[in-house]
N, C-alpha and C positions, 0 to 999 in steps of 0.2 A: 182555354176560354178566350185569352185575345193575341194576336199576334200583329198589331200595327203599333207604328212606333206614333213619335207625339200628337200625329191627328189619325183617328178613327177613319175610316170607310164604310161602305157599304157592306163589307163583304169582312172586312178587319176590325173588330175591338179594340181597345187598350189592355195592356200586356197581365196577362193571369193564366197559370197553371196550377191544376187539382192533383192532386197527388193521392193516391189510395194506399198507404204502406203499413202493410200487417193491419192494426186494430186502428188505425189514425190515419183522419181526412185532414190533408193538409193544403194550404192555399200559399202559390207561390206570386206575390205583387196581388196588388188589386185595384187596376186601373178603372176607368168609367165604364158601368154597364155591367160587372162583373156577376153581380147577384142573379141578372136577368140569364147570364149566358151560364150560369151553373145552376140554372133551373131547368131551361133549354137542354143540358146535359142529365138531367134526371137525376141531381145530386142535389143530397136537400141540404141549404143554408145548417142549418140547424145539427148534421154530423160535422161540421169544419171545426176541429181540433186546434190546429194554431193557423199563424198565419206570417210567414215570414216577405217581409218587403226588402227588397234589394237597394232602393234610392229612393227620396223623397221628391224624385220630378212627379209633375200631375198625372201623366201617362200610366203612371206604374201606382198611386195613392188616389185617386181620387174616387171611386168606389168603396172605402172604408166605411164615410160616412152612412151612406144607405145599408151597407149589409151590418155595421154595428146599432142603428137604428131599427133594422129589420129582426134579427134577432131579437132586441128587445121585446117587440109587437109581436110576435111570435111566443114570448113567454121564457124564453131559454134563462136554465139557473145556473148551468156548471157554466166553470171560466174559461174563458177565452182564451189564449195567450197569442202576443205579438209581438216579434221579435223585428228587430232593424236598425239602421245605424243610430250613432248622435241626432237627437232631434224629433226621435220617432216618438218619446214622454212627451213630450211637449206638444205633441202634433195631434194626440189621442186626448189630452186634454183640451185640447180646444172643438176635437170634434163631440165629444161629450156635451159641450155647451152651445152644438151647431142649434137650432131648433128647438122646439117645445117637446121633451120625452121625456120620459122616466128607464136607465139603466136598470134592469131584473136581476144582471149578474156581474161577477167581477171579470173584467179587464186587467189582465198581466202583463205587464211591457215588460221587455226585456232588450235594453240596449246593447249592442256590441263595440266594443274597445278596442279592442285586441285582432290582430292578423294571424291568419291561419289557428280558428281555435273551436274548438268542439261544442259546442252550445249547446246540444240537446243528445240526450243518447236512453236509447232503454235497451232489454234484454234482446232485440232484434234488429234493432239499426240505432247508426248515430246520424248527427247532419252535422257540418262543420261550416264556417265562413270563412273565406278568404277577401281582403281589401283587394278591387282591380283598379281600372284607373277611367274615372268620369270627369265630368264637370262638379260633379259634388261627388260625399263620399258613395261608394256602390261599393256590396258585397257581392260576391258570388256564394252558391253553395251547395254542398256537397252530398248526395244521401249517399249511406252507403251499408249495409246489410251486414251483419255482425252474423256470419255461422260459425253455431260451435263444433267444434271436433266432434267426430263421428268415434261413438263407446264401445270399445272393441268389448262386447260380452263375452265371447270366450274367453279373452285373457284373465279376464276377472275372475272367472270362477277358475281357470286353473292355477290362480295365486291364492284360491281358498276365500274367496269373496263372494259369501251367498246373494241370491237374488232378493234384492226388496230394497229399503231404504238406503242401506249402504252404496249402491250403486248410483243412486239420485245424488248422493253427496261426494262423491267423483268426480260425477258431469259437471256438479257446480265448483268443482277445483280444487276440492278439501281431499285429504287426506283422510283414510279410514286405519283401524287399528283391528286385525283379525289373530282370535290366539296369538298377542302379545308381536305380532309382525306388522309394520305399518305399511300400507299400500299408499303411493303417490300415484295422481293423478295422471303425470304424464306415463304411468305404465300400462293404462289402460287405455289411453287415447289417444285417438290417430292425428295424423298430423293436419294444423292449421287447414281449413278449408273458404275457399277464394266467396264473397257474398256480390250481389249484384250492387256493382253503382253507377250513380248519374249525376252531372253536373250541370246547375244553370246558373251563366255566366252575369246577367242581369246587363246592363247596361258600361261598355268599358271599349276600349281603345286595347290592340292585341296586345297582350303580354305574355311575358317568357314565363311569369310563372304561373301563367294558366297551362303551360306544357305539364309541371311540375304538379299543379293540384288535378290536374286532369286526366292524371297518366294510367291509360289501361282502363278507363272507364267503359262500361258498356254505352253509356248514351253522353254525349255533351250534346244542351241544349247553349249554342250560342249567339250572339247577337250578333244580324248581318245585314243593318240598315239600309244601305249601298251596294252598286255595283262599282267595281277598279274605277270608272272615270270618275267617278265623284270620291278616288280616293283622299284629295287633301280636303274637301266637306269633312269627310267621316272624321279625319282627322282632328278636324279644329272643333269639332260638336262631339269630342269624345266617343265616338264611334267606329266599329270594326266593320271593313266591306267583305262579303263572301268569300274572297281568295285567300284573303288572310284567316280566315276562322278557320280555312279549310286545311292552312299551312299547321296551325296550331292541332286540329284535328289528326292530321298525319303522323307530324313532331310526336303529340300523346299517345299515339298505337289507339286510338278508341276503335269501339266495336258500331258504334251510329253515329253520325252527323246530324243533326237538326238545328236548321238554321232558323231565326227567328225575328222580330221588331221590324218591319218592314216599312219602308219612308212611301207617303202617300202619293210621289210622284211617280211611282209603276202601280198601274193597272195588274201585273200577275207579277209572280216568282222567279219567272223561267230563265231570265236573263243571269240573275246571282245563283238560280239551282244550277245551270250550265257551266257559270266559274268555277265553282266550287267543286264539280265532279271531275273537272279537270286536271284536281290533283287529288281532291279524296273523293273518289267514286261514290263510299257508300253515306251520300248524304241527300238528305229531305228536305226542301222549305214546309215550313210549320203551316197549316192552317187553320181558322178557328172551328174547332168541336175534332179536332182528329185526336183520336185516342193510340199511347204507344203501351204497349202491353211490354214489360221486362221481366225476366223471370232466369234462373241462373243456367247456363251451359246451354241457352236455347238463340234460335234467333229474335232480335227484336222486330215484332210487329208493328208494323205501323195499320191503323184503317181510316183512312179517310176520304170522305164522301162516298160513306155505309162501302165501299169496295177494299179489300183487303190486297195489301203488296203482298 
């Protein structure tokens, strides 16, 4: 939805990504304009499931207000949830009392404390945060696709394990009991199977342990403000330039590169997408409304501006 870092352009938003994963619309930051440009993408306010912010600079928060607003005026009953660092309670209560509205539904903050830690998980993916390193606190975070073991049916039924519920109580990790013999799980299921994941790094300065949370990801989304000459800018504004995210891209074994928050002083991409293929070929500068399509043991898709790589 947006991919300009602290000032917007013409052509760049303030920093927000949509996520479609399994049954949940999730919103990643949601800088100024956000609502409009996820309208723009035909994705209606009103399926956004949670909403996790990376840091409380304006860039990456300041769209809350309107889309928590918008909702309202729209009618929406189920809850919301919003996830983000210290600050984020606090932040959500005062947007509550920005203007003249009435909230329809409940608002769930969920602050995070803790480094490298699981915060959300269902039967089909978790998401996890990790602390990088900004001017204030920034998470990064992690989706990542939970496949279960594939049910070897023949095994089952040549251990005497008729077809029907018992076999459902397997898949879910239990133990069955057939004519007085107990079947374990792992003797009918194949082994652990690899789920798609993707990282976005939010706002941060390179670190060695985004090698570590990043490692073997199909996509890292990271932030590459700068080109090399403005490396000690990046530096002192908490930010990573293209060659470095590209080093860290490498370090991880990722499967995509997508670089992202783009400083208002270049006109195009080409300069930091040129560094950065210089050590990791397969990478993208982001642009606003490109869609990346990820799906397991396939290439990742990128389409942007309606033409397909």
């Amino acid at each position: 939805m947006g991919t300009a870092s602290a000032i917007p352009t013409k052509t760049r938003n303030h920093a927000s990504i949509v996520m479609k994963i399994y049954d949940r619309t999730v919103l990643f930051d949601c800088g100024e304009g956000t609502q409009k440009q996820i309208m723009n993408a035909q994705v209606s306010p009103m399926k956004i499931d949670d909403i996790y912010i990376t840091h409380l600079h304006g860039d990456h928060i300041l769209g809350l207000p309107g889309i928590i607003q918008s909702l309202a005026f729209r009618g929406r009953t189920r809850q919301l949830n919003i996830y983000g660092p210290p600050g984020i309670t606090n932040l959500i209560e005062h947007i509550k009392k920005l203007g003249y509205f009435t909230i329809s539904y409940e608002i769930i903050v969920h602050e995070i404390m803790d480094d490298d830690v699981v915060i959300y998980q269902q039967n089909n993916f978790l998401i996890k945060a990790m602390k990088m390193k900004h001017t204030i606190t920034n998470y990064a975070y992690k989706i990542e696709e939970i496949k279960q073991p594939k049910f070897l049916r023949p095994k089952a039924i040549e251990l005497g394990v008729p077809p029907g519920p018992l076999f459902g109580k397997l898949q879910a990790g239990n133990s069955v009991t057939v004519d007085g013999k107990e079947i374990f799980p792992e003797q009918v299921l194949g082994p652990p199977r690899k789920g798609v994941k993707l990282v976005y790094s939010g706002d941060t300065v390179p670190q060695e342990k985004m090698i570590y949370f990043a490692k073997e990801v199909n996509v890292l989304i990271h932030e590459a403000t700068f080109a090399k000459e403005y490396k000690d800018k990046a530096m002192e504004n908490g930010h990573t330039i293209a060659e470095d995210a590209a080093l860290i891209a490498k370090e991880a074994n990722v499967n995509q590169l997508i670089l992202t928050h783009l400083s208002n002083r270049y006109t195009t991409s080409e300069a930091l997408e040129s560094e950065a293929r210089e050590i990791f070929n397969n990478t993208v500068y982001a642009e606003d409304m490109m869609t990346v399509i990820v799906e397991n043991n396939k290439p990742v898709k990128i389409i942007k501006n309606n033409d397909e790589e």
